[in-house]
N, C-alpha and C positions, 0 to 999 in steps of 0.2 A: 504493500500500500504506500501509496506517496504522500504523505500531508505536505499540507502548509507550509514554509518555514517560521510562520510568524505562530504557530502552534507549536512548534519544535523548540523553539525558547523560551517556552514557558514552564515555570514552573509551577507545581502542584502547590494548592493550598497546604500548609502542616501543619496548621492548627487544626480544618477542618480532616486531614488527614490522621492529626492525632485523635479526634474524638472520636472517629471510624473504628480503628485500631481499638482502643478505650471501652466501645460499644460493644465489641465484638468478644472481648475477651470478658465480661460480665454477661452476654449472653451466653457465657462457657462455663457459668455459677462463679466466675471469681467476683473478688468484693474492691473494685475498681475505684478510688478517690480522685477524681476529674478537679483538675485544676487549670485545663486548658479550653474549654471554650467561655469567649466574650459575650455572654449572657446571663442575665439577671435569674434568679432563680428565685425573684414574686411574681407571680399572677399578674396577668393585665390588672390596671384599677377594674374595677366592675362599673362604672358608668361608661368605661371605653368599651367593654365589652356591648355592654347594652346598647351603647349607638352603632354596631357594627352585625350586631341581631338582627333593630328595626331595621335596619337598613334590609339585609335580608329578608325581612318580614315584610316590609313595604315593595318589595320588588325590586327594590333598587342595586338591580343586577347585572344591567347593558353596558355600554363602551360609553365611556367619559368622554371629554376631549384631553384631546392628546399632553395638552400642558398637565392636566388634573382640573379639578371640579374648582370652579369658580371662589365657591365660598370657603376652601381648604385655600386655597392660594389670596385667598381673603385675611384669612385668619394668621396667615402664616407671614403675610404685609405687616400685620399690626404688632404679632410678637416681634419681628425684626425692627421694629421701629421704637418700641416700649423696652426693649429686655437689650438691642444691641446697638441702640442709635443710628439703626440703619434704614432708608427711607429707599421701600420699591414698590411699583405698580404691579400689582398683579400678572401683567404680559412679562416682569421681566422676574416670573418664577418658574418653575418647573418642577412637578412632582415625579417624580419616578420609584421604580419597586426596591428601595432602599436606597443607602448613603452609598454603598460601592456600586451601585448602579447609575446615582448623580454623579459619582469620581469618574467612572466609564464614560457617558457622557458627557462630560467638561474635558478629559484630554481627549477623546478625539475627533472635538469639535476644536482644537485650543495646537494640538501635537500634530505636527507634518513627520514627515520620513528625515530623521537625522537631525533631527530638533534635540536637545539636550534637557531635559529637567532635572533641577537640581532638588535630593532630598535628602533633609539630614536624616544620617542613621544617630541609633535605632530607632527604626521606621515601622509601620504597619506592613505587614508583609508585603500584600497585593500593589501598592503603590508602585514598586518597579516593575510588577508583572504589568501592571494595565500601562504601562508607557512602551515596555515592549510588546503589548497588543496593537498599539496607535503607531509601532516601527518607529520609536523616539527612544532616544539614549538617556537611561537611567545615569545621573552622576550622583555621586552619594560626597556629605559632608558627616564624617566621623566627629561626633560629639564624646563627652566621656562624661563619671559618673562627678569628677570635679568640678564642671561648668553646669552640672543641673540637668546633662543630657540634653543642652537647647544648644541649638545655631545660634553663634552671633550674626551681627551685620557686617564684621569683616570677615568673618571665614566665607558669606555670601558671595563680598565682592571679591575675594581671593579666587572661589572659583567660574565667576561669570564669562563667560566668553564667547565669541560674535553668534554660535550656536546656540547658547541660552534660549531659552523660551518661557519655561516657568517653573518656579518655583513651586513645593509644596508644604504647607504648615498644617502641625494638627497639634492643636492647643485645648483642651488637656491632650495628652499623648496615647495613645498606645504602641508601644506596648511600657514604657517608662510611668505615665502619671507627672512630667511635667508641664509646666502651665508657664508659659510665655507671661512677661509684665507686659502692662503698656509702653515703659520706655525701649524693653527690647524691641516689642513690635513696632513703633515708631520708627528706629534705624533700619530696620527689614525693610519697613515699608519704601523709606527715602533710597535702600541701592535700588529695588524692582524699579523707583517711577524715574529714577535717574540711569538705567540701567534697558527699561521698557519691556521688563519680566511680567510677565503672569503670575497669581498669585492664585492658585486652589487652596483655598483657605477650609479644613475638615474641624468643622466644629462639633461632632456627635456626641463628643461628652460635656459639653458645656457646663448643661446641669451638675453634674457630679465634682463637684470642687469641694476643696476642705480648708479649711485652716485658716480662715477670712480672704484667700485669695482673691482675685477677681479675675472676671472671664472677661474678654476685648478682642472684639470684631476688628482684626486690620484694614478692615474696608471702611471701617468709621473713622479713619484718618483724614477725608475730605476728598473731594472727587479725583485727582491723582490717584491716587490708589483703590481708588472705588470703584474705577472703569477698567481695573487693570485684572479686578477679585471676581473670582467666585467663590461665595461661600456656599458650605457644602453642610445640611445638617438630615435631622429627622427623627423619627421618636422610636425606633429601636432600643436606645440603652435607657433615657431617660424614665418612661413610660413602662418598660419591662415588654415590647412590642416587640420583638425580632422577628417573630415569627409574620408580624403583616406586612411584612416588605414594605413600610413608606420610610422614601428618604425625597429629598428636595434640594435645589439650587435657585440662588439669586445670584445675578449679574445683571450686566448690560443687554440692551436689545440686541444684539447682534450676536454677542454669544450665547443666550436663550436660543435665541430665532435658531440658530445651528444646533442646540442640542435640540433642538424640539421636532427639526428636520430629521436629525440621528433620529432619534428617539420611534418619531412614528412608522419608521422602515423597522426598526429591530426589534420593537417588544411593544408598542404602545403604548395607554397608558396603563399603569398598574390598576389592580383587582376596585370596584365600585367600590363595594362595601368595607372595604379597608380604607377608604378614602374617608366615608364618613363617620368611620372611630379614632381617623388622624384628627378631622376638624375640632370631635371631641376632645381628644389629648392635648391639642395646640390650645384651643378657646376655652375648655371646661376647667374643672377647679384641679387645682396644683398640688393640693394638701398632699395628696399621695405619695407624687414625685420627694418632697421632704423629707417624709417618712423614709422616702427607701434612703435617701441621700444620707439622710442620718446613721442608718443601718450598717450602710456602706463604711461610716466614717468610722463605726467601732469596729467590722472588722478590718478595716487595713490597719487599724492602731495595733490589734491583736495580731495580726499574721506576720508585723515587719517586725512587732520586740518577738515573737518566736524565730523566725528565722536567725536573726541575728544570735540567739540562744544557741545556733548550730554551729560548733567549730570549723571553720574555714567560709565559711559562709556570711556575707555582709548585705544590709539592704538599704537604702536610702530611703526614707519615708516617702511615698506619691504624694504628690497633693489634688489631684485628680484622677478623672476615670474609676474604674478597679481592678485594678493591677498592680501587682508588685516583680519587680524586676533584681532581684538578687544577683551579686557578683559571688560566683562558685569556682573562681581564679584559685582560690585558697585551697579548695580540694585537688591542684591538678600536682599529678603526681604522685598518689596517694593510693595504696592499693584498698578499696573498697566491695565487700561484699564477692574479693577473688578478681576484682577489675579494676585494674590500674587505672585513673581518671585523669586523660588525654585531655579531654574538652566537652561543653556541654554536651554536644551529642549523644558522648557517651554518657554524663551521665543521664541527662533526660533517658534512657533506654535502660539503664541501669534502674533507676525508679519504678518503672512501668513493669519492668521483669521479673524482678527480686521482689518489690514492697506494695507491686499496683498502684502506682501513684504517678498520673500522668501530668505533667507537665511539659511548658514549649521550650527548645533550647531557642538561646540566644541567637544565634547565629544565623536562623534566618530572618530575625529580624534586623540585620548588619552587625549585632553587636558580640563576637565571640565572649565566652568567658562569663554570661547571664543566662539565666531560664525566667521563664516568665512563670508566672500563676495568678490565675484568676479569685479575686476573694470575693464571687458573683457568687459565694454560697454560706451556710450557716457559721457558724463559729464551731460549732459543736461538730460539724463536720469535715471545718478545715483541721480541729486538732486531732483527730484521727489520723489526717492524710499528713501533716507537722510533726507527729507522733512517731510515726513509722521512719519519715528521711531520718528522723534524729536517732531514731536505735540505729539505722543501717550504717549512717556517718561514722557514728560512737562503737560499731563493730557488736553491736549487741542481738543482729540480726544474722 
């Protein structure tokens, strides 16, 4: 069989390929502690629910228009204008079936053949996959665990050059849990309009911030960089949605206009009736979203003093998202559970084999020498899966 080339460089998802693995080995009766997929494990609120029912109950089952329904892209005007200082018409949103399906759409409506994007590691995985879907040159700006794991705006202008095209930020982070300031993002924003960068701005953790930080839209910087941004959000993490595929973009008319052209060749608009339990989520009462926020906030407090509890093992507090990103630099070298520990790989694999305890290595998220884990689950059930690394560490397994 001949494929593609532009499918030949792509790599497999491994987070969704660890949860596969994860699934499969618990349908085999083992007792499997999942720390790798980015998902909430509360319930939809139940008024989102209930608007995404009538909606089914009312019929409201046919093809939308293609941007998304009117009063979703309504609603979604008014939060960007109240929660991020950002003022768009309606034409210049676009709903699609989640946030990696607005990133898809923005590069390659945004990405030619040989266009460069620059993104700091540690990055989201998919991000350099969907640039080598668009045939555009991933370049990567290595951060470390000493600068907060954020691009400055000289490591930007250090690697700008005449193939530049855009830039990608995602504030809070995954897979890290940083949160950009507004003075960082200010100087970002003046290389891109001095520079004439694009700027995909992935806002999907917004909501989930800790520790009084503050979340800032790089496009509220004033029209210079506001014709330059998409931002890219949707109610997957914030809402505990993942599974209704809405995610969204705002820009300018002419990069709408081209996603919304991509858009209605490849998939149209996303499902009705998840449209109108997004409008609920966007417009309806928030209470819930806190509630989880708050939830979130005692367990990363609990999962980063355990980690760090584990010899060789260090974690930097997140201040967003949920996720904790441990440096496991400490164990390498270290003969563990009969296997010498080379690099994350191995140990993520080590984990999953010996103690069933899945976690993502660092590495493809750019950053060797980390695993990631999600604290998208109980307390009482992360120290189970805490429990177990640490006897294997400690040689007690």
């Amino acid at each position: 069989m001949s494929l593609s080339q532009r499918v030949k460089k792509i790599e497999p998802s491994p987070t969704l390929g660890l949860v596969a693995v994860a699934k499969n080995l618990k349908a085999q009766g083992h007792d499997v502690i999942e720390f790798g997929a980015g998902e909430p494990d509360f319930n939809t609120p139940d008024n989102i629910k209930a608007a995404g029912i009538k909606a089914i109950e009312d019929n409201f089952t046919r093809y939308t228009p293609n941007l998304g329904i009117k009063e979703l892209r309504d609603a979604i005007c008014e939060k960007l204008e109240k929660e991020n200082n950002l003022k768009y018409t309606p034409d210049q949103v676009i709903v699609s079936s989640g946030a990696k399906h607005s990133l898809f759409n923005a590069i390659m409506a945004l990405c030619d053949v040989g266009d460069e994007v620059i993104i700091p590691a540690p990055y989201w995985v998919t991000y350099p996959e969907l640039v080598k879907m668009a045939d555009g040159i991933p370049v990567t700006i290595t951060t470390t665990g000493e600068t907060g794991y954020k691009m400055t705006a000289r490591q930007l202008q250090a690697a700008v050059t005449p193939k530049s095209k855009i830039v990608i930020i995602n504030s809070p982070s995954n897979p890290t849990g940083a949160v950009y300031t507004e003075a960082e993002l200010r100087e970002i924003a003046q290389v891109c309009v001095e520079n004439n960068i694009y700027v995909i701005s992935d806002e999907i953790y917004e909501k989930l911030i800790y520790d009084d930080e503050k979340h800032v839209s790089i496009a509220s910087f004033g029209e210079d960089i506001k014709k330059l941004t998409v931002t890219i959000n949707g109610v997957s993490k914030a809402y505990a949605m993942t599974g209704w595929r809405i995610g969204y973009a705002a820009g300018g008319n002419e990069i709408i206009e081209a996603m919304d052209a991509f858009q209605s060749h490849a998939t149209s608009a996303p499902a009705s009736m998840t449209q109108k339990a997004s409008y609920e989520a966007i417009a309806g009462n928030q209470d819930a979203v806190e509630e989880m926020r708050k939830e979130f906030d005692k367990r990363r407090k609990f999962i980063v003093d355990e980690l760090n509890k584990i010899p060789g093992i260090t974690c930097q507090i997140p201040k967003g998202a949920f996720y904790a990103f441990p440096d496991i630099s400490g164990l390498y070298g270290k003969t563990i559970g009969g296997v010498t520990i080379e690099d994350d790989n191995v140990f993520a694999k080590l984990l999953l084999e010996k103690v069933y305890v899945a976690v993502v290595p660092g590495s493809p998220f750019g950053s060797p020498g980390n695993i990631r884990l999600s604290y998208a689950n109980s307390i009482e059930y992360m120290k189970k899966g805490l429990d177990r690394i640490n006897d294997l560490v400690a040689g007690n397994i």
